[in-house]
C-alpha positions in Angstrom: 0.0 0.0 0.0 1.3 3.9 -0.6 2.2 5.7 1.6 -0.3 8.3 3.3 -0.3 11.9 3.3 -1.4 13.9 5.8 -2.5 17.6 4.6 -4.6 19.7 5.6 -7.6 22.0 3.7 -10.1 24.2 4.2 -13.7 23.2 3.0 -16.7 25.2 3.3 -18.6 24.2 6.0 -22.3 23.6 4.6 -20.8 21.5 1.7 -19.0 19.8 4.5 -22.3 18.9 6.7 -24.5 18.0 3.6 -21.8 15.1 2.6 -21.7 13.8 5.7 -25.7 13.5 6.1 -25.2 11.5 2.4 -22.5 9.8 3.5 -24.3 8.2 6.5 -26.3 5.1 4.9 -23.2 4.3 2.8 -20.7 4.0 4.9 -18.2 6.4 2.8 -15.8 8.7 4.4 -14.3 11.9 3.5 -10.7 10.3 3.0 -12.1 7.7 0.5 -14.2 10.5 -1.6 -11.1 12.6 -2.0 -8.3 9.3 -2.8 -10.9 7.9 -5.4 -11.2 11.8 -6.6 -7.8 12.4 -7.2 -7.3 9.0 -8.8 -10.1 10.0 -10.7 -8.9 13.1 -11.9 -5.2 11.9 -12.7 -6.7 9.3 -14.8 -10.3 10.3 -16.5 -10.0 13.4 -18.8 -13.9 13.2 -18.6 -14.0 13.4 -14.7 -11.3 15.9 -15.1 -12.8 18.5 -17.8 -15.8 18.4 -15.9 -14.2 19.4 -12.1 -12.3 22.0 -14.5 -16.1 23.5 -15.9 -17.3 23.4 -12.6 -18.9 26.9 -11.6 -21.5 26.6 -9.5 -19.8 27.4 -6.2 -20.1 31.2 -4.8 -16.5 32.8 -5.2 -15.4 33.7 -1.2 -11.8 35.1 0.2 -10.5 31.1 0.0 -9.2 29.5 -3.5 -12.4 27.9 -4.3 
């Protein structure tokens, strides 16, 4: 198995609480969402073209 890496980022807090409430019946974690994300976007153009396009969260002071 890799090695892990701990880092740490800021999230905004509502998007934060309304993954959890999904994430509940399906026993999925925020550490597996984000390692099958970024294997997702290192390897599907798809998947990655359409985080790229994504524009539906409010600009705020943080790199969103």
């Amino acid at each position: 198995m890799d090695k892990l890496k701990l880092t740490s980022v800021k999230i905004l807090e509502s998007l934060y609480l309304q993954f959890k409430k999904s994430c509940l019946d399906d026993d999925f974690t925020l550490q597996k969402f984000v390692n099958r994300s970024l294997d997702l976007y290192s390897n599907d153009e798809t998947f990655r073209k359409k985080v790229l396009k994504y524009d539906k969260l409010e600009q705020s002071g943080s790199m969103i």
